[in-house]
C-alpha positions in Angstrom: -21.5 -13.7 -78.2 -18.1 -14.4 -76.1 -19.4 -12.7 -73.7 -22.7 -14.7 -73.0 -20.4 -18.2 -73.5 -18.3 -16.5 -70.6 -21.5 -15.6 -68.3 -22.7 -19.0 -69.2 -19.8 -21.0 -68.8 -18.9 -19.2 -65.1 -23.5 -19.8 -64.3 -22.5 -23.5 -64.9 -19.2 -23.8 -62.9 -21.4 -21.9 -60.3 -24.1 -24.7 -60.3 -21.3 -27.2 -60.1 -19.6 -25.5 -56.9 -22.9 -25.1 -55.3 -23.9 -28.6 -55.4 -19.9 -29.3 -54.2 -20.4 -27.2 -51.3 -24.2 -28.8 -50.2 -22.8 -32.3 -50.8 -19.4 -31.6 -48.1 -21.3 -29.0 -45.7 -24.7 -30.4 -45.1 -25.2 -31.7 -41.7 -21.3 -31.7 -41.1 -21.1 -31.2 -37.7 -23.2 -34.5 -37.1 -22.7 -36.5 -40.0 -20.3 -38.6 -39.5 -21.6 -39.1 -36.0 -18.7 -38.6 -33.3 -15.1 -39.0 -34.5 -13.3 -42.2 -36.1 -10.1 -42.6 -34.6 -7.2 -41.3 -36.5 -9.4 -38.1 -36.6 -9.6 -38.0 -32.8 -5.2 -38.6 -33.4 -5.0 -36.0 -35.8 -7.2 -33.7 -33.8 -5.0 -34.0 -30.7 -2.0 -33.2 -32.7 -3.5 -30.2 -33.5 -4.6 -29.3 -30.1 -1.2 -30.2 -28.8 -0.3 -27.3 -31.7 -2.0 -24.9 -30.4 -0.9 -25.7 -27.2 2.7 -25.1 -27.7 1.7 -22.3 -29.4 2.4 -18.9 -28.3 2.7 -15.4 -30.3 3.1 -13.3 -27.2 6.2 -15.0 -25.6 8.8 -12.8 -24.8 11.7 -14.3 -26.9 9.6 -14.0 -30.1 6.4 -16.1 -30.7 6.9 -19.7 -30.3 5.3 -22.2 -32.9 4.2 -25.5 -32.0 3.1 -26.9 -35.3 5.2 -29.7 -37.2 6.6 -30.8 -40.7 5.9 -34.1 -40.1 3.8 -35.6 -36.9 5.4 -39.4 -36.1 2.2 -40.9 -33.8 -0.3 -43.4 -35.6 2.3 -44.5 -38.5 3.3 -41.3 -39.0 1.3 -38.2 -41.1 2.9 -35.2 -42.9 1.8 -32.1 -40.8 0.6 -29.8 -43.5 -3.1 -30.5 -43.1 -3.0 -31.2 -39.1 -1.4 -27.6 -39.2 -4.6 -26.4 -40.8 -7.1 -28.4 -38.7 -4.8 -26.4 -35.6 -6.0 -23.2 -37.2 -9.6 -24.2 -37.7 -9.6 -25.5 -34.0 -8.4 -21.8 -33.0 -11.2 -20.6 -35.3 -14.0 -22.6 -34.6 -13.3 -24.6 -31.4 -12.6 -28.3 -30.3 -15.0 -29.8 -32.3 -15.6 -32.5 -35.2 -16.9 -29.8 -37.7 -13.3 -27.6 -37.0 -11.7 -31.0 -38.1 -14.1 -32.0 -41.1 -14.4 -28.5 -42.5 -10.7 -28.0 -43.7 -11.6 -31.3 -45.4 -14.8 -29.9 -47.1 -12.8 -26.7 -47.9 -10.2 -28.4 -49.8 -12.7 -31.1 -51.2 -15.0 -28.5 -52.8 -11.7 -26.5 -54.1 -10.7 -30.1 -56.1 -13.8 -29.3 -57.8 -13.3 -25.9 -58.9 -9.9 -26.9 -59.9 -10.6 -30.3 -61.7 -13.2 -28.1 -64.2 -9.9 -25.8 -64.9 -7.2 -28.9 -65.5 -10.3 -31.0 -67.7 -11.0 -27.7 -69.7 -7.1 -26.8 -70.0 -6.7 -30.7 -71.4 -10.3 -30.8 -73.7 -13.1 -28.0 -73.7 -15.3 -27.0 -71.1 -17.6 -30.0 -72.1 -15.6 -32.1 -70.2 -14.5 -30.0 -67.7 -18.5 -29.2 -66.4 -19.2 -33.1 -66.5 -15.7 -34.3 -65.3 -16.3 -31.1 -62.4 -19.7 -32.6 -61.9 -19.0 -35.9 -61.6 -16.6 -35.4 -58.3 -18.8 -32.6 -56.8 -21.5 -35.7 -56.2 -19.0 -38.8 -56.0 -19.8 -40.5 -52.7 -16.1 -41.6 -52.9 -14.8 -37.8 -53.3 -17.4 -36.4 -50.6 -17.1 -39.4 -48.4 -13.5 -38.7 -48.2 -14.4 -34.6 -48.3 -16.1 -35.3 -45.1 -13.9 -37.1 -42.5 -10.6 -34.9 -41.3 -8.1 -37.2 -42.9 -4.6 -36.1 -44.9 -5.6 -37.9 -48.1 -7.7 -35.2 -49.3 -4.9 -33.2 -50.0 -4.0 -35.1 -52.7 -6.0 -35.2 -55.2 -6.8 -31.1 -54.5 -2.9 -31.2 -54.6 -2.3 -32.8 -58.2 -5.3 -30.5 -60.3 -3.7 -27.6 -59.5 -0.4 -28.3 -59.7 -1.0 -30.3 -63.1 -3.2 -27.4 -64.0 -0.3 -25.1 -64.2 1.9 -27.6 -65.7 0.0 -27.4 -68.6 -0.7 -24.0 -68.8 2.8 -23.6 -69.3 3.1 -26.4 -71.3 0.3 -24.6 -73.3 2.0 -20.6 -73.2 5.7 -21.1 -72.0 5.5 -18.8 -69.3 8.0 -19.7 -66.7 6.0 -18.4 -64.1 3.2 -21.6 -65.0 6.0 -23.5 -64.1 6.8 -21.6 -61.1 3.5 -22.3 -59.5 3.4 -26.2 -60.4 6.3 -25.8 -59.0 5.0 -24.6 -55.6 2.1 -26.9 -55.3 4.1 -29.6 -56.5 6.4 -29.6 -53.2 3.6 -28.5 -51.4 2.5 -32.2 -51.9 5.1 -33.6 -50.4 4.0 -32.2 -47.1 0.4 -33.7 -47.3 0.1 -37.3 -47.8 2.6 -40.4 -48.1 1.3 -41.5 -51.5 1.8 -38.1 -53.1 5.5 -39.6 -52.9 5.2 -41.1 -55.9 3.6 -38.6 -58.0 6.5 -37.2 -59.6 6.9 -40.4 -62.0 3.5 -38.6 -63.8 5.6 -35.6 -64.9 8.8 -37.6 -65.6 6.4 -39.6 -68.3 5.0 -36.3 -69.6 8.5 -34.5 -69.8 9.6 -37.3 -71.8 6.4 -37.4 -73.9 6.2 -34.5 -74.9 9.6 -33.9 -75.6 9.2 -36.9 -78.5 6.2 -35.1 -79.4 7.9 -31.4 -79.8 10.7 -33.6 -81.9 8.1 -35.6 -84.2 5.3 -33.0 -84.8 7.9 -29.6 -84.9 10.4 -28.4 -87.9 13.8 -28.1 -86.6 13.6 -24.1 -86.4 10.2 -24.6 -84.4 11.4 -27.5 -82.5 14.7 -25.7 -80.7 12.6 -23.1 -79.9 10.4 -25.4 -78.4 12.6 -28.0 -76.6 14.3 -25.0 -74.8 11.1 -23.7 -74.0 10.5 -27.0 -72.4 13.4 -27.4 -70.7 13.6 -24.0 -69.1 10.2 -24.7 -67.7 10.6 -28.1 -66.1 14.2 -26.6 -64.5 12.1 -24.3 -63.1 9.6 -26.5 -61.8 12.2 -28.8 -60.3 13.9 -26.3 -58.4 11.1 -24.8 -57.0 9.7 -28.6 -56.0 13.3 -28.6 -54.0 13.5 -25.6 -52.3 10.0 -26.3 -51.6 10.5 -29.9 -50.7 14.0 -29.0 -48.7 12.3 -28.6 -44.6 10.9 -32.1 -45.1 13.4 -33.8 -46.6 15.8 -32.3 -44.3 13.4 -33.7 -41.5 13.6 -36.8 -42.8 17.4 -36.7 -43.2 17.8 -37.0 -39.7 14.7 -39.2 -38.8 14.7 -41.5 -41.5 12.6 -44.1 -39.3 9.9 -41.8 -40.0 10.1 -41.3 -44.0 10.2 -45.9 -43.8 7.1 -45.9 -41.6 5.1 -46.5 -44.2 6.9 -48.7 -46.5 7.6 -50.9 -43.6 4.1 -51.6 -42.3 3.0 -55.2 -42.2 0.1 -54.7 -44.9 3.0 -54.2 -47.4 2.6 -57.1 -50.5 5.9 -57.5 -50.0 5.8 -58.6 -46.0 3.7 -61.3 -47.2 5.5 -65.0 -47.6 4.0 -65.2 -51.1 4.6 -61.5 -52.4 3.9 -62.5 -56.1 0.9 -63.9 -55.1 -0.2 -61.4 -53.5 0.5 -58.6 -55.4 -1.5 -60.2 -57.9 -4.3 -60.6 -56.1 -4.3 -57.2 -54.9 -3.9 -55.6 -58.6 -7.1 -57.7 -59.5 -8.5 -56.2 -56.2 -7.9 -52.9 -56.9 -8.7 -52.7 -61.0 -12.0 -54.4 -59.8 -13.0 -51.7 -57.6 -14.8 -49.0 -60.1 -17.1 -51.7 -61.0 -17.5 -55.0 -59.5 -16.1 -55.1 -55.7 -15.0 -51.6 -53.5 -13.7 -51.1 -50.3 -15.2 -53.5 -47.8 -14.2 -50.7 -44.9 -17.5 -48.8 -44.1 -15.3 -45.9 -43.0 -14.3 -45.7 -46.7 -17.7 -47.0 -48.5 -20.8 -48.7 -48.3 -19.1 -51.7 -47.9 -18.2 -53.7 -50.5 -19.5 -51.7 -53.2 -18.2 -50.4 -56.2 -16.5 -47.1 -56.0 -18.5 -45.8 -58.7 -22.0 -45.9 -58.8 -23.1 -47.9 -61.8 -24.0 -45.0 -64.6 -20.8 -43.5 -63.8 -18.9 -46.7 -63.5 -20.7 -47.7 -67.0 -19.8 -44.4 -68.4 -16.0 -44.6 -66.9 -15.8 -47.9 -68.8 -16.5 -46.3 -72.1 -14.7 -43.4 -71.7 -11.3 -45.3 -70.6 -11.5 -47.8 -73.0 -12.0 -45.1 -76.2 -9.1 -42.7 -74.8 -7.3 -46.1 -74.7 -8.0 -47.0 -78.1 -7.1 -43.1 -79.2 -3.5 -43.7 -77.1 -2.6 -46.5 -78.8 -3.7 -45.7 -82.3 -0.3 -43.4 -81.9 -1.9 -41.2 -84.9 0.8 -38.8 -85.6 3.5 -41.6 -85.0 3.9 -40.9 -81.3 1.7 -41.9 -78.2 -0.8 -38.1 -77.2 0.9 -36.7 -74.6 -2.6 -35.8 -73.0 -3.5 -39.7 -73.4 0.2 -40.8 -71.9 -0.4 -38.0 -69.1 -3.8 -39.5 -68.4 -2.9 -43.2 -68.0 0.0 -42.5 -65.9 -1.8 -40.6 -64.1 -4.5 -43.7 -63.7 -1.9 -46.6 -63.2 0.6 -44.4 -61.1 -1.9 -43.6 -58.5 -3.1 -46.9 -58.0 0.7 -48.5 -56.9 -0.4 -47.9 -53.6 -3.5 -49.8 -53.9 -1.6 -52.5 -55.7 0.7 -52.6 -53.1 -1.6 -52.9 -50.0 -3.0 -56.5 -48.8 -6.0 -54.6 -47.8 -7.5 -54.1 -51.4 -9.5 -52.6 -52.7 -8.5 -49.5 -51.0 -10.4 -45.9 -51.3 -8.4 -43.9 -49.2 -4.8 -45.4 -50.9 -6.2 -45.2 -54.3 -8.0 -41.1 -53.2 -5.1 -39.5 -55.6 -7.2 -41.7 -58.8 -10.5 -39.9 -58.5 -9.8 -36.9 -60.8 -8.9 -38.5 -63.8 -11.4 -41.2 -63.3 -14.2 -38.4 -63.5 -12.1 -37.1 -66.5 -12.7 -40.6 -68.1 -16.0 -40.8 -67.3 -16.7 -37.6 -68.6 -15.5 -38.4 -72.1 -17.8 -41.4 -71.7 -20.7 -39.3 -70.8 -20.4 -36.8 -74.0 -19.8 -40.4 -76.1 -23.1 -41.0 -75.0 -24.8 -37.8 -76.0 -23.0 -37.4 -79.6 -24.8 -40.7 -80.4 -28.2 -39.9 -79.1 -27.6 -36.6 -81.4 -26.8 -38.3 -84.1 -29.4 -40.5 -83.5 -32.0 -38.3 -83.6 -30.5 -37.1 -87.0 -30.9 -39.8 -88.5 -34.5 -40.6 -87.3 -35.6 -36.4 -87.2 -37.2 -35.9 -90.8 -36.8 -32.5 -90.0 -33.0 -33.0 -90.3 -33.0 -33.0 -94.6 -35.7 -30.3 -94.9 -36.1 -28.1 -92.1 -32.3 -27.6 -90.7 -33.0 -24.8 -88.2 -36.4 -26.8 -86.3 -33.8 -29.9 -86.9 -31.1 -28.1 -84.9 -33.4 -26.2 -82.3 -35.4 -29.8 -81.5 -31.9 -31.6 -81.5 -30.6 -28.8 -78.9 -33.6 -28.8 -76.8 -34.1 -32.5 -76.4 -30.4 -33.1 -75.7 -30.1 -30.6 -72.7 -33.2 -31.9 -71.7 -32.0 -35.4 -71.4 -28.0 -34.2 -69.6 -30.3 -31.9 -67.2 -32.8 -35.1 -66.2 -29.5 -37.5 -66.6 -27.1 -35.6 -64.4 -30.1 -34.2 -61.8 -30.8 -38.1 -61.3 -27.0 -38.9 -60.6 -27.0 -36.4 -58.2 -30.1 -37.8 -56.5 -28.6 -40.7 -56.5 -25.3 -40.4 -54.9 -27.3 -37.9 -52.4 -29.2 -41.3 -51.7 -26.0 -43.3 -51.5 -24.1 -41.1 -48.7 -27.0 -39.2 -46.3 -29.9 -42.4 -46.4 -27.7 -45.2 -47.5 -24.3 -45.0 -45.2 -25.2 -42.4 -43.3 -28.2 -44.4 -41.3 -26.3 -47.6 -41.3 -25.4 -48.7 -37.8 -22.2 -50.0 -38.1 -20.9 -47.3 -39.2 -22.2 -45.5 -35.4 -20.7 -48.3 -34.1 -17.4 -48.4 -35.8 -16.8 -44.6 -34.7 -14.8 -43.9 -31.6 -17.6 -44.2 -28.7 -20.3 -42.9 -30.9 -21.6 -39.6 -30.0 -19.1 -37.7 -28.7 -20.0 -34.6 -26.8 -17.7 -32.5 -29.8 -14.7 -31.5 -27.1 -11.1 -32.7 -26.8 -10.2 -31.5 -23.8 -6.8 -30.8 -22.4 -5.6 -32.5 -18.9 -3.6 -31.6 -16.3 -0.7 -33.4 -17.8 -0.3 -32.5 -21.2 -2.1 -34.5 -23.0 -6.0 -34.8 -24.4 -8.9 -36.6 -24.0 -11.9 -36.7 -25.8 -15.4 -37.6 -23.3 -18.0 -39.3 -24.1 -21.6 -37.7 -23.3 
């Protein structure tokens, strides 16, 4: 019997992946037409790379990749360094861009069904995993050669390991969350702030160990605790130590973004504003999204409706189980979930230009996580619904139980089949044949080749 769960359980996750990798592969070397612009800047970054690159010198190979690339406002160099490789790979093209995108995008997936089944079962998991494989936000973003993308793959794994040693004490859990954790800092600005999540879960958890542990059990414990997250921390430093000694000595680059103009803050009325954009930005899963059609169909809500529905019920019930504190002291899943939610949407909150999908990328797994719980909420009840109704259910326990089990997978296979039509409808008919959005990208149809001149410096020509 463990056996079939496992074949079944890895069939599922199989379903899920494939459906990831349709929605971020299909038609990507023409959809999005052309290039928008910062890909065309990230693109000549990477051919500038490649350039400078050369493993045959005759002083040693010479590397022409960066930490951190200071042109358009400024963008860690981890992922411009892989679209470099995937140029050398695939050539000078908008799919050698896009497809480290897709790559990492469908990866978030796989690794979203391991943190969701590490914090809950594989119920969630499957639903939380299948929620972001479809989620015109997630593939839009899964799509288009920007940074943000990183982040989001970033924080499941790295959290994913966190609580695997949270879970077995092994240092080496703590090692690798370690690892990914200052890996982070080398992919997108926001991921700056990302720490605070494991501060508040350190400190959570810690109360917990102390109100739910006897004293023998609780020493134990703590020191278990604390020999991980030293761990952790030293291997996000030594990790984290080429940047920040980049940024030592150009410290005009680390403020770039802090200091743009769009910045709350830069505003005469700052209160004001940041008001306005918090509103902004909590109304964005279900009233008003993005208005920028590089980021959404404009104006709509980040989630479409079921989902948004379903991430309604599911937030507000894991709230309610938060605060309900049952064991005296706040669920350190719960308080790792909300700061997780909140702490990723400062830089929303911060932004004049909210509601904002790329600011707010590093939100999407927990909101699928939320959903998810929403989504099983909904099926418990039709069960128990059809318990109360099924006459079978006092007399005839096994037909009760086989009808209840058939007509429930029936309804999550129709259900999440139809979501997935759906959001197939929403990104590749919807946005994808909208004009404006050809229009909005850099010359529309380029003829997929940035191409090096005589000076130094790239070009990218129109047909």
């Amino acid at each position: 019997m463990h056996l079939a769960k496992k074949r079944e359980e890895w069939f599922i996750l199989f379903l899920i992946l494939t459906v990831a990798v349709f929605f971020r592969f299909y038609q990507l070397g023409s959809l999005p037409p052309g290039l928008w612009p910062d890909e065309a800047v990230n693109g000549v970054d990477a051919l500038k790379a490649l350039d400078a690159t050369d493993f045959s010198a005759e002083d040693g190979p010479t590397f022409g990749w960066r930490i951190f690339y200071p042109a358009n406002n400024g963008r860690e160099g981890l992922f411009i360094n892989m679209q470099a490789i995937s140029i050398w790979l695939f050539g000078a093209t908008p799919f050698a861009l896009r497809v480290v995108s897709a790559i990492i995008g469908t990866l978030t997936v796989f690794g979203l069904y391991l943190l969701a089944k590490q914090l809950f079962n594989r119920r969630v998991a499957s639903v939380s995993a299948f929620f972001l494989a479809i989620s015109f936000w997630h593939v839009n973003f899964s799509r288009i050669g920007f940074q943000a993308i990183m982040l989001p793959f970033i924080m499941v794994f790295a959290f994913y390991f966190l609580w695997r040693g949270l879970r077995n004490g092994r240092l080496g859990e703590f090692f690798m969350a370690g690892v990914l954790g200052g890996l982070g800092f080398y992919t997108y600005f926001s991921y700056r702030i990302v720490p605070l999540i494991a501060i508040l879960l350190f400190i959570n958890y810690w109360y917990y160990l102390k109100k739910d542990f006897s004293h023998k059990k609780y020493e134990y414990a703590r020191n278990q605790l604390l020999r991980g997250f030293t761990i952790m921390a030293l291997t996000v430093i030594i990790t984290t130590l080429p940047i920040g000694l980049y940024f030592l000595g150009h410290i005009e680059d680390f403020l770039k973004h802090e200091g743009r103009p769009i910045s709350v803050f830069a505003q005469e009325q700052p209160l004001k504003e940041l008001a306005t954009s918090v509103v902004n930005t909590l109304a964005m899963f279900n009233f008003v999204g993005d208005h920028n059609q590089r980021h959404n169909i404009p104006g709509s809500p980040q989630l479409v409706l079921p989902i948004g529905l379903l991430f309604a019920v599911g937030f507000l019930r894991e709230l309610a189980h938060w605060l309900s504190r049952k064991h005296g002291h706040f669920s350190p899943i719960h308080t790792f979930m909300f700061s997780w939610f909140l702490i990723m949407l400062i830089p929303g909150f911060l932004s004049t230009e909210a509601p904002h999908a790329l600011r707010t990328i590093g939100v999407i797994p927990i909101v699928m996580i939320f959903a998810a719980q929403g989504f099983w909420w909904l099926m418990d009840n039709l069960a128990r619904l059809h318990r109360i109704t099924d006459p079978h259910a006092q007399f005839d326990i096994k037909t009760h139980r086989y009808e209840a089990g058939f007509l429930i997978g029936i309804t999550i296979i129709i259900s999440l089949a139809a979501l997935g039509f759906l959001e197939f409808s929403r990104y590749f008919q919807n946005w994808a044949t909208n004009m404006d959005n050809k229009n909005a990208i850099v010359g529309g149809v380029f003829n997929h080749k940035l191409t090096p001149t005589k000076n130094g410096t790239f070009t990218i020509f129109k047909k």
